[in-house]
KEDREN-287484 format. One record per residue (C-alpha): residue in three letters; x, y negated, z negated. Coordinates in steps of 0.1 Angstrom, whole numbers, padded with zeros to 4 digits, always signed. Example, Ala and Ser with C-alpha at 12.3 -4.5 7.8 and 13.67 -1.06 7.14 Angstrom:
2
ALA+0123+0045-0078/SER+0137+0011-0071/
REM end
This chain:
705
UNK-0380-1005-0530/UNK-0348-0988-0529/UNK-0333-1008-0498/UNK-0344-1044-0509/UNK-0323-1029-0546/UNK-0293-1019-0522/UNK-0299-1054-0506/UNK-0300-1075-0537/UNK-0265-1050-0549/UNK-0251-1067-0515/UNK-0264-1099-0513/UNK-0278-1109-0555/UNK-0289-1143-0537/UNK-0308-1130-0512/UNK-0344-1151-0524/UNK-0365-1128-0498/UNK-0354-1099-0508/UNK-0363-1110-0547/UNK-0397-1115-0533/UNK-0405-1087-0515/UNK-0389-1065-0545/UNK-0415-1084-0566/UNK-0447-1078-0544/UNK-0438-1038-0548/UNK-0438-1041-0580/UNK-0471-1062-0584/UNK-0489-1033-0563/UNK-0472-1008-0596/UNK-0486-1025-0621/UNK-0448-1034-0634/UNK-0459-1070-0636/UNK-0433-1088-0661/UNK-0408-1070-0637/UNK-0426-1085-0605/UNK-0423-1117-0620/UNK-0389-1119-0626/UNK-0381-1112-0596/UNK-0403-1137-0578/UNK-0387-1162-0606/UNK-0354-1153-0595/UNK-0366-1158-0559/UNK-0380-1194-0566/UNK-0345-1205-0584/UNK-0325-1192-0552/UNK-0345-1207-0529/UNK-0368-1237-0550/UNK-0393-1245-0520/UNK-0402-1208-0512/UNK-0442-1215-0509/UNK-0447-1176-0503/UNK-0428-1164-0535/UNK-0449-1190-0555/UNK-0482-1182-0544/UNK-0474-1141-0547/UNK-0462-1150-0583/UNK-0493-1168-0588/UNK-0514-1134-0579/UNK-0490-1116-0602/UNK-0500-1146-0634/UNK-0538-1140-0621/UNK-0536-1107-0627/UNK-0520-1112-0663/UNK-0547-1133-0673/UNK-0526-1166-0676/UNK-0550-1184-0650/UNK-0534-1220-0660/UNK-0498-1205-0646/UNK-0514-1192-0616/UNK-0529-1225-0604/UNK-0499-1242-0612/UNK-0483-1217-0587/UNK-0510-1224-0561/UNK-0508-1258-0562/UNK-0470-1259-0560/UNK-0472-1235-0530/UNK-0500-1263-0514/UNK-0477-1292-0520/UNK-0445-1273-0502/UNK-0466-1261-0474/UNK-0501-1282-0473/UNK-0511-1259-0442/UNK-0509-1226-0463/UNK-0541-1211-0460/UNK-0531-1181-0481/UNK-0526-1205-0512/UNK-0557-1225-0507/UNK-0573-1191-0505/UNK-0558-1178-0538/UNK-0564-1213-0557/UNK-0605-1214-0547/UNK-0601-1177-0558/UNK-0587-1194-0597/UNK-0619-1219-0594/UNK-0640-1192-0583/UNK-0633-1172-0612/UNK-0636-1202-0637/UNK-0671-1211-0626/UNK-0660-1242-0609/UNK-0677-1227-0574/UNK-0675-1265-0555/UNK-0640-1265-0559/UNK-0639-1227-0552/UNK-0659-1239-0518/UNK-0638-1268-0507/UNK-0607-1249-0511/UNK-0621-1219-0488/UNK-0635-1239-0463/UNK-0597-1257-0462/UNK-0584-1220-0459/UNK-0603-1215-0431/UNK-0600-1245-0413/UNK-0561-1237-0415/UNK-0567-1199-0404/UNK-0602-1197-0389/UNK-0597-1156-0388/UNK-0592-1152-0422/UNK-0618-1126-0432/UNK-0612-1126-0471/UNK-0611-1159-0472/UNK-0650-1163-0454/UNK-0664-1133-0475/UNK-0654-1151-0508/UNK-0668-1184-0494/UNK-0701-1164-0485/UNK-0704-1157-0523/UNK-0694-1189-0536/UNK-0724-1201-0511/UNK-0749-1173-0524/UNK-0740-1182-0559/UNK-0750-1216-0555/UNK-0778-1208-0533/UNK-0763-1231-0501/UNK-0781-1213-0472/UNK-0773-1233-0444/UNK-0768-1209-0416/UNK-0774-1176-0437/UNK-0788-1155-0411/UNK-0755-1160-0390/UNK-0735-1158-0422/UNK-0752-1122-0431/UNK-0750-1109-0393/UNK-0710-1121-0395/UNK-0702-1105-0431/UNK-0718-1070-0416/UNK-0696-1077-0387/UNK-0665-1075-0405/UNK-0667-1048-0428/UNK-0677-1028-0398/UNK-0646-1035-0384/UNK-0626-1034-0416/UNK-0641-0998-0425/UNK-0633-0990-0390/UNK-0597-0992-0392/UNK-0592-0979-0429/UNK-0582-1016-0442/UNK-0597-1027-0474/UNK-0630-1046-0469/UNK-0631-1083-0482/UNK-0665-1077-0497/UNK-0663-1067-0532/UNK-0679-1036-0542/UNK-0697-1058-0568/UNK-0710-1079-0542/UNK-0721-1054-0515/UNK-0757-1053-0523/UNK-0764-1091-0517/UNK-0757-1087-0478/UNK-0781-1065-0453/UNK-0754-1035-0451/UNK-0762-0998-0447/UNK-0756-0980-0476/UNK-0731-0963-0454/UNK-0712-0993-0456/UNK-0718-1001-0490/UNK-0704-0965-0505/UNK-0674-0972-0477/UNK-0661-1009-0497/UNK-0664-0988-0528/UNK-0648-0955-0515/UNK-0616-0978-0503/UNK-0616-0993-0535/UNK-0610-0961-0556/UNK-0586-0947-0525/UNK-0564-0982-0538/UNK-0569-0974-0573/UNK-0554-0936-0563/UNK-0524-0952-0542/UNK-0515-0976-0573/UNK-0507-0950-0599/UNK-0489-0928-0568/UNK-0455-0944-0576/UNK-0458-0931-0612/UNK-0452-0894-0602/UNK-0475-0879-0629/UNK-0483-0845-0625/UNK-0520-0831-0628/UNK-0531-0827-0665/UNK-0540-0792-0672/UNK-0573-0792-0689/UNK-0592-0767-0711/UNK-0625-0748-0707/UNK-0634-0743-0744/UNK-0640-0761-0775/UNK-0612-0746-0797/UNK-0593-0776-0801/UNK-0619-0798-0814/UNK-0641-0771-0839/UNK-0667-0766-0814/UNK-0678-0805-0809/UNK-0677-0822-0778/UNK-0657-0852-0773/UNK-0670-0881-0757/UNK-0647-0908-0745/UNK-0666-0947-0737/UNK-0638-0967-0718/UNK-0649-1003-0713/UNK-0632-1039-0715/UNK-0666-1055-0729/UNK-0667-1041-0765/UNK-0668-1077-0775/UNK-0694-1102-0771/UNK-0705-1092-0735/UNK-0742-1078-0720/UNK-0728-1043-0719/UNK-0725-1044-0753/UNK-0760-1061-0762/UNK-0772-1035-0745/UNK-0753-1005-0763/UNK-0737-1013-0794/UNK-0758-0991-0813/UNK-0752-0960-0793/UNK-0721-0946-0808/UNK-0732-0947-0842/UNK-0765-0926-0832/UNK-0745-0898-0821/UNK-0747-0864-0835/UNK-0712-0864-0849/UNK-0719-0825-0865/UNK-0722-0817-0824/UNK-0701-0846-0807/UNK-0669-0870-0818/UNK-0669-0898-0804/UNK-0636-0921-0792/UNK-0643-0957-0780/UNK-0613-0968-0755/UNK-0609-1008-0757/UNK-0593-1023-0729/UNK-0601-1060-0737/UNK-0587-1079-0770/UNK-0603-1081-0806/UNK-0626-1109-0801/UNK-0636-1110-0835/UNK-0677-1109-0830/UNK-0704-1086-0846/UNK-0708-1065-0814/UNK-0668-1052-0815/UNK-0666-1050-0854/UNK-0699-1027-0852/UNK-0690-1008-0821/UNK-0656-1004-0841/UNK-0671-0994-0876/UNK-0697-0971-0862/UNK-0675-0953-0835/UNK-0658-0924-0849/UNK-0627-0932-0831/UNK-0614-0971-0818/UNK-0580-0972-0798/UNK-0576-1002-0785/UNK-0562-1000-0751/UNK-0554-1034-0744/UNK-0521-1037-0751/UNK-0512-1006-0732/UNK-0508-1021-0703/UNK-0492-0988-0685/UNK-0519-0969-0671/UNK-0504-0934-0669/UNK-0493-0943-0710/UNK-0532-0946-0716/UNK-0543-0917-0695/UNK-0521-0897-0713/UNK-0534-0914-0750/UNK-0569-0902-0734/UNK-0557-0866-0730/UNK-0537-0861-0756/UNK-0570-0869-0775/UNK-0585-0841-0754/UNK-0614-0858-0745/UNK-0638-0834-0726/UNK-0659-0862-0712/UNK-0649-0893-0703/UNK-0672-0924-0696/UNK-0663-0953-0672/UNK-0685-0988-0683/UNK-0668-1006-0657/UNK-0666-0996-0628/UNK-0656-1026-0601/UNK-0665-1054-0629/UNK-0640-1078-0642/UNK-0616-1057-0663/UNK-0618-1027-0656/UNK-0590-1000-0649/UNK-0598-0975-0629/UNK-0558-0967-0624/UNK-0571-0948-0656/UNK-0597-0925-0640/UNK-0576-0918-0607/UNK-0553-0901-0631/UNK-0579-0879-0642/UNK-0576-0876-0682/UNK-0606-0854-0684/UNK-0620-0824-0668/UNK-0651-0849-0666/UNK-0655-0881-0657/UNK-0688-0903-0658/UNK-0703-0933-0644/UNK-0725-0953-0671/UNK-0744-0986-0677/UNK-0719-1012-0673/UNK-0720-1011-0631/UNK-0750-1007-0609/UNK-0735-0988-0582/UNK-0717-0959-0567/UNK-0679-0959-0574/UNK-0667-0941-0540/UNK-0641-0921-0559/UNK-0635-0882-0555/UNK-0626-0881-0591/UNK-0656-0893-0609/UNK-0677-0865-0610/UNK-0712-0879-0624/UNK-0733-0913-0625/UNK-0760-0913-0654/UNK-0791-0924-0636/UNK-0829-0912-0638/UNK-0852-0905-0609/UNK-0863-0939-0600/UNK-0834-0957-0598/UNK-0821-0929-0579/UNK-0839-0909-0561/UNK-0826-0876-0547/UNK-0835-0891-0507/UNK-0805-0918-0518/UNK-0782-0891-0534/UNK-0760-0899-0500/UNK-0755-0932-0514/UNK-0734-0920-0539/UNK-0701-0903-0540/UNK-0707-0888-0574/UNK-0737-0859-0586/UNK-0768-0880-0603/UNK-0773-0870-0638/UNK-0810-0883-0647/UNK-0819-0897-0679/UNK-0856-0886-0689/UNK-0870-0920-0691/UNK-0841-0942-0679/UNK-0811-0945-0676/UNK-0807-0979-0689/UNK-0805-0986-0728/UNK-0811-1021-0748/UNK-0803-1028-0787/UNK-0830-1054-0791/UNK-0851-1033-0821/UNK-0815-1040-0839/UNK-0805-1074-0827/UNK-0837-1092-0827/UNK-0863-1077-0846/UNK-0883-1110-0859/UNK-0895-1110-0820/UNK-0919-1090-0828/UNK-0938-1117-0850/UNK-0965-1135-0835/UNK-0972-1172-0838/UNK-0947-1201-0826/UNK-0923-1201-0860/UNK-0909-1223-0885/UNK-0880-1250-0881/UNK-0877-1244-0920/UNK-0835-1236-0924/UNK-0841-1215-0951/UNK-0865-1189-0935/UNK-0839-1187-0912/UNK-0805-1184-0927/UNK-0800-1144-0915/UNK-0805-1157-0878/UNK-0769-1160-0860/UNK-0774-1179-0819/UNK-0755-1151-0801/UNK-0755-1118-0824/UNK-0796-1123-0832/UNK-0800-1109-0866/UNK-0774-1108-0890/UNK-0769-1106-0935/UNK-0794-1076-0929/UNK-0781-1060-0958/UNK-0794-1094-0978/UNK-0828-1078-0965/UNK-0828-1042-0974/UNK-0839-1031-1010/UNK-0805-1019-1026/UNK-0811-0987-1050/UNK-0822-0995-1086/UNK-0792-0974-1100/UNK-0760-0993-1087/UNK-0736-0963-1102/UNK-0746-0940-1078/UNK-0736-0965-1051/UNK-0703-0967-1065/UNK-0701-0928-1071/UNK-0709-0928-1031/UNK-0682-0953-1020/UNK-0657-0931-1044/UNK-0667-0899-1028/UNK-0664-0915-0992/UNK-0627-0927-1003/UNK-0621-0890-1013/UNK-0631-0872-0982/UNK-0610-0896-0961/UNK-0580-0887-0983/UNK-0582-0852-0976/UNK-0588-0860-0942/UNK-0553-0878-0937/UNK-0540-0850-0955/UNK-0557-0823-0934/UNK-0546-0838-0902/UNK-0508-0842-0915/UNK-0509-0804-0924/UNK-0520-0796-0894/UNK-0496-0819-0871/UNK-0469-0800-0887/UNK-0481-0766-0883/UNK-0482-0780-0846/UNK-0450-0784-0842/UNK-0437-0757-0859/UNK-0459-0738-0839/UNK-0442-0756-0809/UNK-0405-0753-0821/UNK-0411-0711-0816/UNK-0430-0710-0791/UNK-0407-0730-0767/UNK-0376-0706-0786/UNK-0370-0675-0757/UNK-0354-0658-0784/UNK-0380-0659-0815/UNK-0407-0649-0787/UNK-0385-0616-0778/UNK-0389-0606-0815/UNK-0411-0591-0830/UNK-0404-0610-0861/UNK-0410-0643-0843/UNK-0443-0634-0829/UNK-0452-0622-0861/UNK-0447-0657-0874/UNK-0459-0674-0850/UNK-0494-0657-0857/UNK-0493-0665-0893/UNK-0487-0698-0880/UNK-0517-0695-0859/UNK-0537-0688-0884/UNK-0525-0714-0910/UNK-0537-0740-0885/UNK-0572-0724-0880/UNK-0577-0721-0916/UNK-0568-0758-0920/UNK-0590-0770-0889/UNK-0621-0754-0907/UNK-0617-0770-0937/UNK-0607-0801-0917/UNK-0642-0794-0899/UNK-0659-0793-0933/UNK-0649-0826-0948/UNK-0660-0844-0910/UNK-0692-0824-0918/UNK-0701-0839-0957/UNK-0687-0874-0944/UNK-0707-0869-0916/UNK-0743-0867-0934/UNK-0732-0892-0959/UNK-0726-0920-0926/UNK-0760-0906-0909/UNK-0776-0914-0943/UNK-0761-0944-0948/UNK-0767-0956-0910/UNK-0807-0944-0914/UNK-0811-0965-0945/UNK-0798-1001-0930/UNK-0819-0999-0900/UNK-0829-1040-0894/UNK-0856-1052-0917/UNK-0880-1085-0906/UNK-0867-1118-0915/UNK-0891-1138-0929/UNK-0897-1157-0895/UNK-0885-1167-0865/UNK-0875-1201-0852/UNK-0904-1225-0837/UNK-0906-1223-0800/UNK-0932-1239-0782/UNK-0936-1248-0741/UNK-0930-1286-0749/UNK-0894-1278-0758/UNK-0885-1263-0725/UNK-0909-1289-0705/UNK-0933-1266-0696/UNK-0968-1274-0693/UNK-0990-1257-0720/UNK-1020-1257-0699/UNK-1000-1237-0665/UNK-0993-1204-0655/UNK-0958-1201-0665/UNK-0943-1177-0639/UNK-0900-1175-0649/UNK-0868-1155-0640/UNK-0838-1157-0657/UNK-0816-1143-0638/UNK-0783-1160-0621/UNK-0793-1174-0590/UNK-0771-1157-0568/UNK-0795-1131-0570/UNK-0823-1153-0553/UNK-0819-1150-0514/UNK-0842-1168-0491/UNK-0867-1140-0488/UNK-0872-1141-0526/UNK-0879-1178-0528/UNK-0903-1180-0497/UNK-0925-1155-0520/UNK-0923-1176-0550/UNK-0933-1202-0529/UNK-0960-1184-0515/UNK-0974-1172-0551/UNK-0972-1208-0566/UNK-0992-1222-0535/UNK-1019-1192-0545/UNK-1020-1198-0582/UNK-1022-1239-0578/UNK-1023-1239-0620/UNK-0988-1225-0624/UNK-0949-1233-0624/UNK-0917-1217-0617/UNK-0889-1216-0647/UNK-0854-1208-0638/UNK-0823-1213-0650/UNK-0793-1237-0649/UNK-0775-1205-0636/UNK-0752-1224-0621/UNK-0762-1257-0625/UNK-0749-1265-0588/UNK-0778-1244-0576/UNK-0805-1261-0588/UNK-0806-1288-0560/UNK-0806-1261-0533/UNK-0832-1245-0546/UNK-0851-1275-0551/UNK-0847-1285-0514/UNK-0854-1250-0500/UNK-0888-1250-0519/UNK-0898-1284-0507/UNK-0888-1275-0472/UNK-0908-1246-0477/UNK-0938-1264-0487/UNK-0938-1269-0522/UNK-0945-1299-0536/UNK-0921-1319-0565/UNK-0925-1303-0602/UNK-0934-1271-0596/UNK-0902-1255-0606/UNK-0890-1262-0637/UNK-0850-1254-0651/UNK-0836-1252-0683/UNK-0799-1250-0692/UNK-0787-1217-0704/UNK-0790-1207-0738/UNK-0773-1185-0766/UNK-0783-1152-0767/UNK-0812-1153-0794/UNK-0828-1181-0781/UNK-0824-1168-0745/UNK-0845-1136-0757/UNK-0868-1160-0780/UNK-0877-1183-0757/UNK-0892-1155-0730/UNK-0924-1152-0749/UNK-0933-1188-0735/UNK-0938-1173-0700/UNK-0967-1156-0689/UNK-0951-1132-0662/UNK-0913-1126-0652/UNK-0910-1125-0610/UNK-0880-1101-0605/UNK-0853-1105-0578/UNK-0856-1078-0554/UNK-0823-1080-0538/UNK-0806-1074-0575/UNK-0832-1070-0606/UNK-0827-1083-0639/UNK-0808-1054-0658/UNK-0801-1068-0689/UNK-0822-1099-0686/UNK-0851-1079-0679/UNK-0846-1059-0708/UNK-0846-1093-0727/UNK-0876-1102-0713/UNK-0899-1074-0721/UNK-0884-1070-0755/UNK-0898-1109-0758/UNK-0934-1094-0750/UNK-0936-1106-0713/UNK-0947-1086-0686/UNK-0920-1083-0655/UNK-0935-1079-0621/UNK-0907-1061-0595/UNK-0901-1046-0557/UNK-0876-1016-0557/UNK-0859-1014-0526/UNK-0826-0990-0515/UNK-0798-0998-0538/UNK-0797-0988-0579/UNK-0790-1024-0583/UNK-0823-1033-0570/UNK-0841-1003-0590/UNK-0838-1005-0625/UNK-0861-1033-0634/UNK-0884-1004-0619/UNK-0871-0976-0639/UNK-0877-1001-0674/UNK-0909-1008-0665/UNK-0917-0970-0662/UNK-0899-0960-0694/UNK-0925-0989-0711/UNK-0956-0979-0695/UNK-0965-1000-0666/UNK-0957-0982-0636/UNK-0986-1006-0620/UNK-0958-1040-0621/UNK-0941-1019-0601/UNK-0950-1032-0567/UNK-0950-1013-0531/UNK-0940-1038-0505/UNK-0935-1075-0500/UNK-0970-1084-0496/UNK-0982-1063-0528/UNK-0957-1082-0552/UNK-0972-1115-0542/UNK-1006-1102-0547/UNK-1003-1089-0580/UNK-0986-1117-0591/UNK-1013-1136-0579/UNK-1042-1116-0590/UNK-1027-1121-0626/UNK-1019-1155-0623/UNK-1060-1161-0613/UNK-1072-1142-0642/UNK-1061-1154-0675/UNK-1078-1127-0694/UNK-1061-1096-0674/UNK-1028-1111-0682/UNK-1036-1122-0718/UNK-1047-1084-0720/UNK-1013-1075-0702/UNK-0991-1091-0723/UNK-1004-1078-0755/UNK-0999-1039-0738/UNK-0965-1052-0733/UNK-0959-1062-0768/UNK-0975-1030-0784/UNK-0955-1013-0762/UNK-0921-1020-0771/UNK-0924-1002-0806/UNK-0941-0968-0791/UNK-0928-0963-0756/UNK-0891-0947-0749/UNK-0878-0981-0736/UNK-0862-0997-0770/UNK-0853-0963-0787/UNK-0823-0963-0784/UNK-0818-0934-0813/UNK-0837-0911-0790/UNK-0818-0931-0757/UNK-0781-0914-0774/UNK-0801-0880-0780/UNK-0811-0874-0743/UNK-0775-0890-0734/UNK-0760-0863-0751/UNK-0780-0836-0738/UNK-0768-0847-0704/UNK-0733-0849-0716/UNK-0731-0813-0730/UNK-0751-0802-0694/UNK-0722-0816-0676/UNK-0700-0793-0703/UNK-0715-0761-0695/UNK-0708-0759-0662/UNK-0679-0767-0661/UNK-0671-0745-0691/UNK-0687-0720-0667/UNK-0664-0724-0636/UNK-0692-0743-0616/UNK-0690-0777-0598/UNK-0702-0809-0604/UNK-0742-0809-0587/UNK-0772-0831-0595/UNK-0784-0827-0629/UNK-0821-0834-0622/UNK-0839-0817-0652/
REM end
């Protein structure tokens, strides 16, 4: 960096030099400063297609994706044979959904350089997302081929962790794209010179709690937090405080105003763009463990965990794989999703969950599910009922005490105890620093005088912290109560949904999967196929997920030797009615290559049976490890063959599955699955396992009871 400044001190117009200057600084994070530079480039020299597609990575990465195509485009129409820019512009359409366009633009890319290996992996995507499998075998065989090589000579593989568990790779290979990954994460924050954070072994600090620290961008309206929006407020806040780290925007839903309201502590992260600023916001918070959500999912900042903010670090929930880095020390898991035989797969200990490691907020978000019949279209029976957040106005629902003075007297006493919180806290900030000012003064610590005082100081702030600790304490009991007593009440009904809506035949075997389709790989299909040829009586619901897919699959299935109208798709829907309408289906056929995590949690809370086939990876586990946690170890089938024969077996005998899918539905309220106040118990047990030895001097190891 220093030479291209000397260069530009030399030469000011010197456009390459700009550029160059600019790509260093992209690979910092020190975007705004990247793209002044490539601006400055591009006014020098106004048909440099290089700087222009670089500045358009640099826009990408700041989120203004209407700048970076602009970029790309521009960079196209100076050089039309730039297979770098149509590369980066499919990569724009990719990311927007628009997968055709996404696929022409590769295919150009690689017609212009036919060794281009990012640009065939992100074409093989685009192609499984759509479910094109026009020469897959050869496409698999290649993809394998060239993370071999890429592993091989250190480079960075151009298969996305994300994606690795859709192609036939060894797990070898899998934790290798990952482990590269989290090496780039480590060589991104390099330039910011940060020493190691010294962390502490005890509790002092924080009164003897433990201080949990959730770092996601999805706190918004986003699976993740379907799933676990709940958790933070079921915390034990008299034995752990709990800080929420937001790295997306406000978007102004349900799911980040309760995550928000029910956390102990929300910093919102987003706008501090400067990773080693946040890491440092994470340990000046001295948070003891620290929870990753993302891992290699859109958003995400690892840059944050390769710092190392806390003396624990933990993978959780939000990505179903192994991150590859030395300095995440744990992934919450259970038994079945990963077994100790596949603890190579992972570069960090397992910590297992009793039941499972996988959580769902359904008893809060859609609680009229559990009504039988077909509902009401009636408006007014259905007023609390919102299309993305289920549930909503529950308060409207609970019985408010008879004596409304003692809710005010409540409220007044709540306003109280956060006044002398802020107070508390201020006192003690100041004793801080006083404390500070002497000890950092050689000559006050040479005296006795000064060390005397410094003591007293000492003191002054433990005396404060306890009575700080006390006030948490009464507000704490008074939230708990609170939270206990507005637990989700029934609505009166739920919306009527019946078969004819979605075009299924009332008289059939509904067999669905919800799932995208990317997740559907020609193995999957030909046992669909092979199940609906079995069970002549019965159709096949998917989804619109993309809609470009549907056609493929259609063709593959006739080619396979299915006749016309036995698969049936319907668009995708808003949330609720996504979970709603599952009850019309008689049994859910998971995807083996990569089960339905949240969408099978959906599915089961909607009272249908899910039939699965754990194979390797977590990603292909978990509908396994639900189905456990619920009961029905027996839908978890043991090879190919078994899962079409179950399947089958059910399909033939309409009283064994009527009889199945009532289990399923009495289920939900009594097995572990759906608890997700016991879920954050066990969680924290694991947590404060994690604690203890390292409070102890011991490593990281599996946590396995």
């Amino acid at each position: 960096m220093g030479l291209y400044r000397k260069a530009l001190e030399v030469l000011p117009d010197f456009a390459a030099a700009h550029s160059n200057l600019a790509s260093i600084l992209q690979m910092q994070g020190r975007l705004e400063d990247a793209l002044l530079h490539y601006k400055e480039a591009i006014r020098i020299h106004p048909t440099f297609a290089d700087a222009y597609s670089n500045m358009g990575n640099t826009l990408k990465e700041m989120q203004d994706i209407q700048g970076a195509m602009q970029c790309y485009t521009r960079a196209i129409q100076i050089n039309p044979a730039f297979a770098d820019a149509h590369s980066n512009l499919a990569s724009i359409h990719k990311d927007s959904g628009n997968i055709p366009e996404a696929i022409t633009s590769y295919r150009m890319a690689l017609k212009l350089k036919p060794d281009f290996p990012d640009a065939y992996c992100n074409l093989s995507h685009c192609l499984q997302i759509v479910c094109d499998w026009n020469n897959y075998d050869e496409r698999m065989t290649k993809i394998v081929q060239i993370v071999g090589d890429q592993l091989a000579k250190n480079r960075l593989p151009s298969v996305h962790p994300h994606h690795s568990m859709l192609y036939p790779l060894s797990p070898a290979y899998r934790k290798g794209i990952a482990s590269r990954h989290a090496q780039l994460c480590l060589e991104k924050v390099i330039p910011l010179h940060k020493p190691p954070y010294a962390h502490v072994k005890d509790l002092t600090v924080t009164g003897g709690r433990l201080r949990i620290g959730y770092v996601s961008s999805d706190f918004c309206n986003h699976p993740t937090s379907h799933l676990m929006q709940s958790v933070p407020g079921f915390h034990n806040r008299s034995k752990v405080e709990v800080f929420c780290y937001g790295l997306s925007a406000d978007d102004n839903t349900s799911f980040r105003r309760k995550i928000q309201s029910e956390a102990e502590h929300f910093v919102d992260l987003s706008k501090v763009t400067d990773n080693g600023q946040a890491a440092d916001i994470i340990f000046n918070d001295h948070i003891h463990v620290l929870v990753n959500m993302n891992g290699y999912t859109k958003g995400a900042r690892n840059e944050i965990f390769s710092l190392k903010p806390s003396p624990i670090q933990v993978m959780w929930l939000g990505y179903p794989g192994t991150s590859g880095a030395n300095y995440m020390d744990y992934i919450v898991t259970d038994r079945i999703t990963s077994p100790l035989q596949y603890a190579d797969h992972y570069s960090e200990k397992l910590a297992y969950m009793p039941h499972t490691f996988f959580v769902g907020d359904h008893c809060y978000m859609f609680p009229h599910l559990l009504k039988c019949g077909n509902g009401t279209s009636d408006p007014e029976l259905l007023k609390c009922l919102d299309s993305q957040a289920g549930v909503i106005k529950i308060s409207d629902k609970i019985q408010q005490p008879s004596n409304a003075s003692l809710v005010t007297q409540s409220q007044t006493q709540q306003q109280q105890w956060k006044q002398q919180q802020m107070q508390l806290e201020q006192q003690i900030n100041a004793q801080q620093q006083l404390l500070l000012q002497t000890q950092t003064n050689p000559a006050v610590c040479a005296s006795v005088p000064g060390l005397q005082h410094q003591m007293v100081v000492q003191v002054n702030i433990n005396a404060l912290q306890q009575q700080l600790q006390q006030v948490k304490t009464l507000q704490l009991q008074y939230q708990q109560t609170a939270h206990e007593s507005s637990s989700p009440k029934l609505p009166i009904d739920l919306p009527l949904t019946t078969r004819a809506q979605y075009g299924l035949p009332d008289n059939a075997v509904v067999y669905c999967n919800f799932n995208q389709l990317y997740k559907i790989d020609p193995t999957t299909l030909r046992s669909w196929v092979n199940i609906l040829l079995r069970v002549p009586n019965s159709v096949l619901w998917l989804l619109k997920f993309p809609a470009s897919g549907e056609s493929n699959i259609l063709s593959s299935a006739l080619k396979m030797g299915l006749t016309q109208g036995r698969i049936i798709f319907s668009a995708v829907a808003p949330k609720e009615e996504h979970v709603r309408r599952g009850r019309l289906a008689d049994l859910c056929l998971d995807t083996p290559l990569c089960n339905g995590h949240t969408t099978g949690m959906d599915v089961l809370w909607a009272g249908t049976p899910v039939l699965t086939l754990p194979l390797e990876t977590l990603a292909s586990r978990v509908a396994a490890s639900q189905l456990c946690a619920l009961g029905f170890s027996d839908l978890v089938a043991e090879s190919r063959k078994d899962y079409e024969d179950i399947a089958v077996r059910l399909g033939s005998n309409p009283s064994e599955l009527a009889a199945l899918k009532s289990k399923v539905q009495d289920a939900r309220m009594t097995a572990p699955l759906f608890d997700t106040k016991k879920y954050t118990s066990d969680l924290e047990v694991l947590y404060w396992k994690m604690w203890n030895r390292y409070s102890a001097g011991m490593p990281a190891d599996h946590i396995t009871e």
